[in-house]
N, C-alpha and C positions, 0 to 999 in steps of 0.2 A: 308733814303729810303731802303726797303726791296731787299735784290741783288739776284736774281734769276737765277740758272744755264738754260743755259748755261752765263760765266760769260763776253766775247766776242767775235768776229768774225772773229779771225786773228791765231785761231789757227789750227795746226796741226791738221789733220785725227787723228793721234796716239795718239797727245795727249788729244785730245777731247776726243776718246776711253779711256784714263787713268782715266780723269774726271768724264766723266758719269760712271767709274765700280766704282772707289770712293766713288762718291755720294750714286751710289745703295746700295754698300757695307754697305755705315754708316749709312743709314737711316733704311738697314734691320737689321743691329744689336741692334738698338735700340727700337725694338718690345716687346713688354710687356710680359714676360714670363707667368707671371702667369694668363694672360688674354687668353697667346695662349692656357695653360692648362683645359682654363676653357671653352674652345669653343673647346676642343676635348670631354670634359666630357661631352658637349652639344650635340653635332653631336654624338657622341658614346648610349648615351642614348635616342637619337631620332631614329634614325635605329636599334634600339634593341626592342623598343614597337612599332614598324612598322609603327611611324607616319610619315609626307615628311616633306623632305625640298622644301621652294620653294628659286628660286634666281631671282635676278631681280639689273639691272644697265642700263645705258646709252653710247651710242659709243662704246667708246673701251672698258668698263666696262662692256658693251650688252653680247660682247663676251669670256670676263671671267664667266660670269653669266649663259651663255648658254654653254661654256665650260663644264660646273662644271657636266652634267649630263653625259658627257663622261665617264670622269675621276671615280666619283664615283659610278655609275652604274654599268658602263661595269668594269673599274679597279680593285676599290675595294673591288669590291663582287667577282674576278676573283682570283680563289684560296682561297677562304675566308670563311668566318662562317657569313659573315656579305651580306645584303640585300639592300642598301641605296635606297630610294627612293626619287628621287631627279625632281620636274618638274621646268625648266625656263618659268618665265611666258614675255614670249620673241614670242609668236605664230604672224608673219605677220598681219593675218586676226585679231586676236583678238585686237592687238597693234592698230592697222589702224579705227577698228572698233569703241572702245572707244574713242580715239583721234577725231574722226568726230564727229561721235555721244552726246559725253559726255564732255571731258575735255581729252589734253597732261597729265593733273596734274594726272586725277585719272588714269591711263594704268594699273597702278601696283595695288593702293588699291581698285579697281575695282575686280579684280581677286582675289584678297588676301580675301576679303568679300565672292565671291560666295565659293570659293574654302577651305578656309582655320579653321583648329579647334584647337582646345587647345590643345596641346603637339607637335604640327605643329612649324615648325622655318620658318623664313624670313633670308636668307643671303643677304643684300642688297649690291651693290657695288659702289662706287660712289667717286672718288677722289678729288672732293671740299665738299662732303657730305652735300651739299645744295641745291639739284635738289629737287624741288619741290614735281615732283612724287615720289620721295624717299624715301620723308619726313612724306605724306599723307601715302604711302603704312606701314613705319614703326608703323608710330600713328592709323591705322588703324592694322596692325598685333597683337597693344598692346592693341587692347580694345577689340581683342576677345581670348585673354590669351596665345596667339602665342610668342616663345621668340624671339627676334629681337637680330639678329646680324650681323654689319656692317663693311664694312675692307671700309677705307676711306684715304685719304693724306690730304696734304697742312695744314691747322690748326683744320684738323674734320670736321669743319661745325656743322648746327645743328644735322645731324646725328650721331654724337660722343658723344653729348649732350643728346638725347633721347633713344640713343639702350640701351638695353640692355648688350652685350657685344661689344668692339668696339677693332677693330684692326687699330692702329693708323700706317702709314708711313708718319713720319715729312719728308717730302719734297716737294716742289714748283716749281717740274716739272714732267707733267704727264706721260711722259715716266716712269718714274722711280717710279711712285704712281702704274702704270697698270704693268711692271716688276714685283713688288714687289706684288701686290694682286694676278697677276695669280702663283708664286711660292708661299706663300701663299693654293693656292686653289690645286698646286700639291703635298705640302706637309701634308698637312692634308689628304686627300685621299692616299696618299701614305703610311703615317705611319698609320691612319687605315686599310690599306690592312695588315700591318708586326707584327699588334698585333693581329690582326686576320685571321691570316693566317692559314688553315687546317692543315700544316703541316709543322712546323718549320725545318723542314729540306729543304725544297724549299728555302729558304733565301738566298740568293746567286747562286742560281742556274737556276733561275729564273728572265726576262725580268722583269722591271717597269715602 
């Protein structure tokens, strides 16, 4: 049987704390480097031909996804050479809209269709990376030339399966699946603001 942290109920505040930084620890060290390289060269070259990024996730993934237009918008265009264009497709009305109207399934590939064109990215986020509208939104970003790339936990799901580029965190607890994707989402935004930064002598001088 597969053991999932946490592993019982009898322990310590401090040491559960020791546990769960553990876990996060080991699961974020073992992130694919050259996958991460290959989804800045993504992100790098999509805000440079001014095309968007859209994001899109569920729950607590909603808010790393909706997150994301903070961070890179305001962040990493703040001191920068760089412009990101980032929409969550996260809008109440819209979400509520489609879901009545249409299908929960299509929220995401419903927008992705009006909205979206070729040189366009999907960051989808999804920690069993089997949410259905995930799924639809990805196979629907891949059939109008859109690159899909998904940061997912536990064993991927089929979205690790179908993106395009996929940021795997092996763990089988979603604390540490959404941990791990929202640093993730502040890291990349982070070091594209330092490579792109106006003026290399800000670096250290300078709030992030």
């Amino acid at each position: 049987m597969k053991k999932y942290f946490p592993y019982n109920s009898d322990s310590s505040l401090e040491k559960f704390t020791q546990e769960y930084s553990k876990n996060l620890h080991d699961a974020f060290k073992n992130i694919d480097s050259n996958i991460m390289r290959l989804v800045l060269e993504a992100l790098l070259k999509n805000i440079k031909s001014r095309h968007t990024i859209y994001s899109c996730g569920n729950g607590g993934s909603s808010s790393i996804a909706d997150h994301l237009v903070c961070d890179f918008v305001k962040g990493a265009a703040n001191d920068s050479t760089i412009d990101p264009r980032v929409v969550p497709l996260l809008s109440t009305p819209m979400l509520t809209a489609i879901a009545n109207d249409i299908s929960y399934d299509e929220v995401f590939a419903f927008q992705i269709k009006q909205y979206a064109t070729e040189g366009d990215i999907l960051l989808s986020i999804s920690s069993s990376g089997n949410s259905e509208n995930i799924i639809r939104a990805i196979e629907e970003a891949k059939s109008l030339g859109v690159l899909t790339i998904s940061f997912v936990g536990f064993d991927g799901g089929r979205a690790k399966e179908i993106s395009d580029l996929c940021l795997h965190i092996s763990s089988n607890n979603y604390g540490i699946c959404e941990d791990a994707h929202h640093a993730l989402m502040h890291i990349f935004a982070q070091y594209l603001r330092v490579i792109s930064i106006d003026d290399k002598k800000k670096i250290g001088s300078i709030p992030f």
